[in-house]
C-alpha positions as semicolon CSV with decimal commas, in nm:
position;residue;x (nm);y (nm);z (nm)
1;X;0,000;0,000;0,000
2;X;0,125;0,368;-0,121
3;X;0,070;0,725;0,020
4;X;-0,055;0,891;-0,298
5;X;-0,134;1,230;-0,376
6;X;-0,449;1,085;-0,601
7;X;-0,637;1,054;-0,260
8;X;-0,645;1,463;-0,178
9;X;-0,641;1,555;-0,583
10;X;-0,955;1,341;-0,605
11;X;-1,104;1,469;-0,348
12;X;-1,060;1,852;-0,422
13;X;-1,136;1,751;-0,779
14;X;-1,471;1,667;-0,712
15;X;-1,538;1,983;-0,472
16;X;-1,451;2,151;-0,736
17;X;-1,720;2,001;-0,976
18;X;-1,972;2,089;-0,700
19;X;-1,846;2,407;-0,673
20;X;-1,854;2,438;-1,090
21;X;-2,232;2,244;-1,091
22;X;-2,415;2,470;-0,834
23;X;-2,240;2,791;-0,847
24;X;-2,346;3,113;-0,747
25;X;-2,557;2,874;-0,524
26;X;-2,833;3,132;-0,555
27;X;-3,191;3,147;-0,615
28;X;-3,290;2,817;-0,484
29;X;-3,660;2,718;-0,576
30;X;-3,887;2,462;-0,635
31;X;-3,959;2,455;-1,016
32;X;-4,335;2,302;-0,916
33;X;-4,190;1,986;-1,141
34;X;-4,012;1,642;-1,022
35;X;-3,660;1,660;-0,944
36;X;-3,612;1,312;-1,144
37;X;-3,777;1,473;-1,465
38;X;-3,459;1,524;-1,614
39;X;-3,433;1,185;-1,678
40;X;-3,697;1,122;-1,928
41;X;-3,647;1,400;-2,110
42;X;-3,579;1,414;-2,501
43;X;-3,209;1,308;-2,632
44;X;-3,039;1,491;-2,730
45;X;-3,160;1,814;-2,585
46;X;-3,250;2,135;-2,784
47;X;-2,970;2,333;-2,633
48;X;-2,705;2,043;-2,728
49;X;-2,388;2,139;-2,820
50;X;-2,053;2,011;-2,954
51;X;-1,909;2,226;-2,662
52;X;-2,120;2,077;-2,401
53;X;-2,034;1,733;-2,520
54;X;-1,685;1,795;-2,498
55;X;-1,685;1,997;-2,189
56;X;-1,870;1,727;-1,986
57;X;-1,664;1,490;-2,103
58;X;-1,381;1,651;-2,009
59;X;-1,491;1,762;-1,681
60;X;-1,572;1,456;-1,497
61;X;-1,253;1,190;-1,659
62;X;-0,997;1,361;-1,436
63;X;-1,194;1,266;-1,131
64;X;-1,251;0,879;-1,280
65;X;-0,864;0,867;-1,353
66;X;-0,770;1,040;-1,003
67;X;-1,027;0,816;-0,783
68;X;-0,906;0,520;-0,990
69;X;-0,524;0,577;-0,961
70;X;-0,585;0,638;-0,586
71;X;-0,751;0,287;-0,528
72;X;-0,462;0,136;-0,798
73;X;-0,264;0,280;-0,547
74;X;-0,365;0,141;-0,218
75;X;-0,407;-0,211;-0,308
76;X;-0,730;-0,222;-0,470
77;X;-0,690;-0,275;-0,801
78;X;-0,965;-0,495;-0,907
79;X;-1,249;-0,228;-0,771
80;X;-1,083;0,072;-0,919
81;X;-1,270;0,098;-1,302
82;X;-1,571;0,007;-1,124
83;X;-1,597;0,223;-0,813
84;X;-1,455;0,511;-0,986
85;X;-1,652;0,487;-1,298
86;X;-1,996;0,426;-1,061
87;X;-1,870;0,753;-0,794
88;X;-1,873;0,896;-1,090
89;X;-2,225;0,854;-1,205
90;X;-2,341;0,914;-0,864
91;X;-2,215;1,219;-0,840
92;X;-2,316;1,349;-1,194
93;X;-2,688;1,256;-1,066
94;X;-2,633;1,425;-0,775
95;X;-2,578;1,723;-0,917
96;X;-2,828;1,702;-1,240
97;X;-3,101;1,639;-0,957
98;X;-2,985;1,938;-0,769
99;X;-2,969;2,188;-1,071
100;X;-3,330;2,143;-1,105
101;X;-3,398;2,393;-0,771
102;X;-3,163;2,636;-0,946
103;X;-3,328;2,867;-1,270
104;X;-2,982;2,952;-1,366
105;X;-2,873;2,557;-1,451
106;X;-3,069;2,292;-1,661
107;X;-3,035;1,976;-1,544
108;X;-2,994;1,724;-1,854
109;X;-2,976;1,343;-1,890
110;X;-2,765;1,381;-2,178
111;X;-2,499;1,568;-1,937
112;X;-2,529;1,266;-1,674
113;X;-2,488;1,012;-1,958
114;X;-2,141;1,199;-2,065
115;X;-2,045;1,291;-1,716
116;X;-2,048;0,903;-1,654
117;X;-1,906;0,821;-1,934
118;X;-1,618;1,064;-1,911
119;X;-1,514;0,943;-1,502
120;X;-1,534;0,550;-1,693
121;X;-1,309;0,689;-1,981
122;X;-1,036;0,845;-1,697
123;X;-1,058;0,535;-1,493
124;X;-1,001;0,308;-1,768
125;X;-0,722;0,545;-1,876
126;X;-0,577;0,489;-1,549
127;X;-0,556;0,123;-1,539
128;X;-0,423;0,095;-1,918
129;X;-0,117;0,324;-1,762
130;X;-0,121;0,102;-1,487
131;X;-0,073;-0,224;-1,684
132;X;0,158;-0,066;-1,921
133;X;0,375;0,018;-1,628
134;X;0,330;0,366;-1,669
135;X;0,213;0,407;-1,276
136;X;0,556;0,230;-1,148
137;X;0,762;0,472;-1,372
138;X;0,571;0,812;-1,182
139;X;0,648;0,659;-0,821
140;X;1,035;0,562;-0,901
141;X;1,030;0,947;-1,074
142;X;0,855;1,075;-0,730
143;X;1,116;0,918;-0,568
144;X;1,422;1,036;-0,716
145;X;1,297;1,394;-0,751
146;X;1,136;1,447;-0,452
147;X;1,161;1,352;-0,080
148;X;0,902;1,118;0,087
149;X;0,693;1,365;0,262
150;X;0,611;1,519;-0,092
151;X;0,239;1,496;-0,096
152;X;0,109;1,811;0,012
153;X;0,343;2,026;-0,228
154;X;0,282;1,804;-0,494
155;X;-0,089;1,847;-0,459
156;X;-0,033;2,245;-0,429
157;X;0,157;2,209;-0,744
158;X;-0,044;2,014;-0,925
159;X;-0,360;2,283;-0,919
160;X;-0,168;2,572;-0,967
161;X;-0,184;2,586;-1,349
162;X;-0,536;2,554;-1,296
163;X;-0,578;2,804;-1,051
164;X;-0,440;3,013;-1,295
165;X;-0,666;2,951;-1,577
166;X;-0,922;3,189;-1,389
167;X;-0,802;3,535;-1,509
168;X;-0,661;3,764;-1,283
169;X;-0,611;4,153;-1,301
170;X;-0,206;4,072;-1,246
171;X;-0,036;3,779;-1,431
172;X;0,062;3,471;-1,163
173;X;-0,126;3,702;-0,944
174;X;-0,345;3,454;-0,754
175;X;-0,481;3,586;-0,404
176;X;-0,629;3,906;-0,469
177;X;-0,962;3,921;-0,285
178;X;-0,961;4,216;0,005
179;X;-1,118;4,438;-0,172
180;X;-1,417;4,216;-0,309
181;X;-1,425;4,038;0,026
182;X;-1,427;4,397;0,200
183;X;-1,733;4,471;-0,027
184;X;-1,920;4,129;0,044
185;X;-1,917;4,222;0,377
186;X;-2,042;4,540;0,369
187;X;-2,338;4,417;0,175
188;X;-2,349;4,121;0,390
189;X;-2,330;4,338;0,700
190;X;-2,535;4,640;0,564
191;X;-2,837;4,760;0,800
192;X;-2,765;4,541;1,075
193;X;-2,570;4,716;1,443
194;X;-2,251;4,528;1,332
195;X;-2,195;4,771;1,032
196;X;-2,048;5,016;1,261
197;X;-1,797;4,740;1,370
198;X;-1,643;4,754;0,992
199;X;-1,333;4,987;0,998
200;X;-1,403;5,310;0,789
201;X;-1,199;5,326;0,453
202;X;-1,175;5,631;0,335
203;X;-0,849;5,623;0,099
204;X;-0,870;5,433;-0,281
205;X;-0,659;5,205;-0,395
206;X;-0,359;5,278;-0,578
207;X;-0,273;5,112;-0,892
208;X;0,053;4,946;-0,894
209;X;0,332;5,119;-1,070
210;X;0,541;4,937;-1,393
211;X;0,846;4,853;-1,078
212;X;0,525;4,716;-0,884
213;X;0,358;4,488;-1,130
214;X;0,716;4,349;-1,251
215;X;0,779;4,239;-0,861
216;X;0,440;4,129;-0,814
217;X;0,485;3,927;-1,135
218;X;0,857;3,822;-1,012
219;X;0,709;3,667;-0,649
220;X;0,410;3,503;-0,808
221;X;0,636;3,292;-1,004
222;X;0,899;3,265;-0,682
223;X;0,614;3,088;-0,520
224;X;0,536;2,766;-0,672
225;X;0,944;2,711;-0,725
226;X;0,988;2,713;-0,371
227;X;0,683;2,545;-0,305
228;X;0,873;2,253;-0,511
229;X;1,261;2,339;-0,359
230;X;1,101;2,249;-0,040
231;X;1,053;1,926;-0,097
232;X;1,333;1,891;-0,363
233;X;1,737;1,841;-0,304
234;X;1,907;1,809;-0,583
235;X;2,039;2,184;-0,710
236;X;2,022;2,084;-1,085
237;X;1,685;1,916;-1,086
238;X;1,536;2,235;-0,902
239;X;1,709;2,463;-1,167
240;X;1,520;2,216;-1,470
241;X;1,210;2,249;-1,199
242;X;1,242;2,633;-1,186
243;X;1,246;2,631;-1,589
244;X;0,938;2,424;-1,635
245;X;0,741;2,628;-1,387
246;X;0,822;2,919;-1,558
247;X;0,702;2,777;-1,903
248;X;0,428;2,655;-1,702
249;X;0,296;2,976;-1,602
250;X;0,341;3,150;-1,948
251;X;0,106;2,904;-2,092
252;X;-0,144;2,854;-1,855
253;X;-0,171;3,264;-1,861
254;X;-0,178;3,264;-2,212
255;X;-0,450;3,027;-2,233
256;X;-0,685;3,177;-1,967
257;X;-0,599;3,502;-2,220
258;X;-0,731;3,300;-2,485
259;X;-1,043;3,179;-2,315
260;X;-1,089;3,527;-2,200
261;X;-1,045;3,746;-2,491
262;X;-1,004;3,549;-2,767
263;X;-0,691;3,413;-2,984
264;X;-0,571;3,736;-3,095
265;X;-0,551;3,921;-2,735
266;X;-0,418;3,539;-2,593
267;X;-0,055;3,727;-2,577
268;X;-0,186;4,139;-2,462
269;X;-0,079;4,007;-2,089
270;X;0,259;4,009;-2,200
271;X;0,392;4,331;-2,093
272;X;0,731;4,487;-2,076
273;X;0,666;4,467;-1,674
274;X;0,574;4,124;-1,708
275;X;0,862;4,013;-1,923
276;X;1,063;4,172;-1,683
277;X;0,901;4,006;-1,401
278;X;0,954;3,675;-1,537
279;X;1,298;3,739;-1,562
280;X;1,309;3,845;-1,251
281;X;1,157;3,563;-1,098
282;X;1,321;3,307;-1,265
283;X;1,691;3,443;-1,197
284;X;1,583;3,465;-0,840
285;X;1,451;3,090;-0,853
286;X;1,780;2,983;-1,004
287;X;1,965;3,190;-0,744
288;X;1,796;3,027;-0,431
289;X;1,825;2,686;-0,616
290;X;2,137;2,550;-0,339
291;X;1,911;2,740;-0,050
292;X;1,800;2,433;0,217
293;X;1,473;2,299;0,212
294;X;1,413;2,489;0,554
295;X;1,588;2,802;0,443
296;X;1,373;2,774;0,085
297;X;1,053;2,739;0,308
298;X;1,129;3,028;0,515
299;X;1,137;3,250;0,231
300;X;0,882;3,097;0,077
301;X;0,687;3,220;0,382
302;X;0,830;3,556;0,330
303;X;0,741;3,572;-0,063
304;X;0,414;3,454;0,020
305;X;0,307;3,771;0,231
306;X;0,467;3,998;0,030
307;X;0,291;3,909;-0,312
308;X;-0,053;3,852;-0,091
309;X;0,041;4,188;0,051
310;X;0,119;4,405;-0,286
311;X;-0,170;4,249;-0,453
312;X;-0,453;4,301;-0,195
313;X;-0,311;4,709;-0,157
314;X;-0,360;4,735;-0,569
315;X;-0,743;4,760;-0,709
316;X;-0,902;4,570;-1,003
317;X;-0,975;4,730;-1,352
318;X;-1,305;4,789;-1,493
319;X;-1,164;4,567;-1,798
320;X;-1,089;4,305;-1,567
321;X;-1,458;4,333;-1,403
322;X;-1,601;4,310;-1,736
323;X;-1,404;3,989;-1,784
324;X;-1,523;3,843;-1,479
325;X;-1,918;3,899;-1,580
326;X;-1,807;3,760;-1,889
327;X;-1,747;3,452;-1,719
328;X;-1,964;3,444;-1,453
329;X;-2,298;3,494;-1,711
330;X;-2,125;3,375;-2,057
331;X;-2,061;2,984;-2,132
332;X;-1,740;2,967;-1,916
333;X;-2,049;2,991;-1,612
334;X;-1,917;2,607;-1,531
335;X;-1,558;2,731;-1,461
336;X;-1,668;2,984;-1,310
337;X;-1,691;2,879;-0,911
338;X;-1,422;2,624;-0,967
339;X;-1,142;2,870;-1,110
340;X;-1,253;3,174;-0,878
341;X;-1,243;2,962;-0,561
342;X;-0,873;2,816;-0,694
343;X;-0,733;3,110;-0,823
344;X;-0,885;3,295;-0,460
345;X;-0,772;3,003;-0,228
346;X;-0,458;2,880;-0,376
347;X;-0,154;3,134;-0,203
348;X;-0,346;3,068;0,131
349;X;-0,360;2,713;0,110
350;X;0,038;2,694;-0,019
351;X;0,041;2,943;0,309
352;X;-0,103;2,747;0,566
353;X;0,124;2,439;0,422
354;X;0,447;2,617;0,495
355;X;0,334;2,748;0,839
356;X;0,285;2,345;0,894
357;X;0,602;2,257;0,753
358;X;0,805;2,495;0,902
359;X;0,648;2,435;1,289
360;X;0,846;2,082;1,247
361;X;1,082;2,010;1,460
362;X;1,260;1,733;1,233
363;X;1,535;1,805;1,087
364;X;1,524;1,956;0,713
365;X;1,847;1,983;0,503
């Protein structure tokens, strides 16, 4: 039996399609029809698309492959296809018979039919690289690259692309939510005695200058190569590490351009400041590459506040608020809760994990 980061990633994976199913969560109503209705309904529907086919797909094989790599992985090997593939189904019906209480989401039997078709497609696609050896090759890789106590870095680093697929007003600039959370809680609070509790704020935000975006840009690609030095030793495998982050980051940004504001804007991001930043960031990566996994966690703590810290003192655009509606009310409405929450949570999560780390007492060289 193996410790296997498939276990969490499965598990946040299919938050995450609860989070994309039901979001905003609002409005709540009974439709004055049967929940189940759905399922009789005509095939295929008259709002069927190649995009909904593909994005359903899509959507629910990552959580068959993860669920079925995680039971691969702790010795169960005959029930993973068939427990993954039926969790799966169950949750897809879950949430179809859910949608049906919210007027903003259409529940569809044609959606629960590809939903459980695409968690049986990623759980067969897991045992094929299972029996083709593919599964023994990732844990002897795991092993010489990282140290055994990997699991909750690798999990950070495994959703970071995604978390930056949700576009933010800063590229690599994941975390910025004072200023929208300081408005939900005015609204949240307004009329009621503890509105005079709120502190007063009576300054605006300033934008951040050229020299402020390019560091901003800099520590938001710092982050996820300490994240990895932390549980990495070797100085030339962190230096290839530091390089594929980078490229990482590029095209993940560039494609939540794309999905944004269409192929020929995929590359506006790209800034002087932001080149620069890169740069930046990556010479500074390379540079802390012989840095101790304590030392690289300490400053990883460090780099962590200070991004949070410049971003949250910087306000949004009115472009970028117009993207966000974009999302929130065009077809990307399925992404929508599941990138916001990622792209929101993410720094604090990879925050909370080096606080852990670095309260250890053992020994970290």
């Amino acid at each position: 039996m193996h410790k296997t980061s498939a276990w969490p990633l499965a598990l946040i994976y299919a938050a995450l399609i609860v989070f994309a199913s039901l979001f905003p969560f609002e409005g709540w109503r009974e439709q004055g029809v049967s929940p189940w209705v759905f399922l009789t309904a005509k095939i295929p529907p008259p709002y069927w698309t190649w995009f909904d086919v593909n994005l359903n797909l899509a959507g629910y094989a990552p959580f068959g492959f993860l669920l079925a790599l995680a039971l691969l992985r702790t010795g169960w090997p005959r029930a993973a296809v068939p427990v993954a593939a039926l969790a799966g189904a169950l949750l897809s019906l879950a949430m179809e018979y859910l949608q049906i209480y919210l007027p903003r989401r259409v529940p569809s039997n044609m959606d629960l039919a590809l939903n459980a078709s695409g968690a049986l497609l990623g759980a067969l696609v897991a045992a094929l690289l299972e029996r083709l050896g593919a599964i023994s090759r990732w844990s002897r890789f795991r092993a010489l690259w990282f140290v055994p106590q990997a699991r909750g870095a690798l999990v950070l680093l495994a959703l970071w692309p995604w978390a930056l697929l949700f576009p933010a007003a800063l590229p690599l600039g994941l975390g910025q939510v004072w200023e929208r959370l300081e408005s939900a809680l005015v609204d949240l609070l307004d009329g009621t005695p503890f509105s005079d509790w709120l502190p007063s704020v009576d300054f605006a935000f300033e934008p951040l200058s050229p020299g402020g975006e390019m560091l901003a840009v800099a520590l938001g690609l710092l982050i996820p190569c300490l994240l990895g030095y932390c549980i990495m030793r070797h100085i030339g495998r962190r230096a290839l590490f530091a390089l594929s982050a980078a490229a990482i980051g590029i095209a993940a940004t560039a494609l939540s351009s794309l999905l944004s504001y269409g192929p020929m804007h995929a590359w506006e991001w790209f800034t002087p400041a932001t080149r620069a930043g890169l740069g930046l960031g990556l010479v500074a990566a390379l540079a802390l590459a012989p840095l101790p996994r304590r030392g690289c966690a300490a400053v990883l703590l460090l780099v962590l506040v200070l991004h949070l810290n410049l971003l949250n003192q910087a306000p949004t655009n009115a472009y970028f608020a117009q993207t966000l509606q974009a999302w929130e009310q065009g077809r990307f409405i399925r992404f929508y809760g599941l990138g916001q929450w990622l792209g929101w949570l993410w720094p604090y999560a990879a925050l909370l994990y080096v606080l852990l780390r670095l309260s250890r007492r053992d020994a970290q060289t």
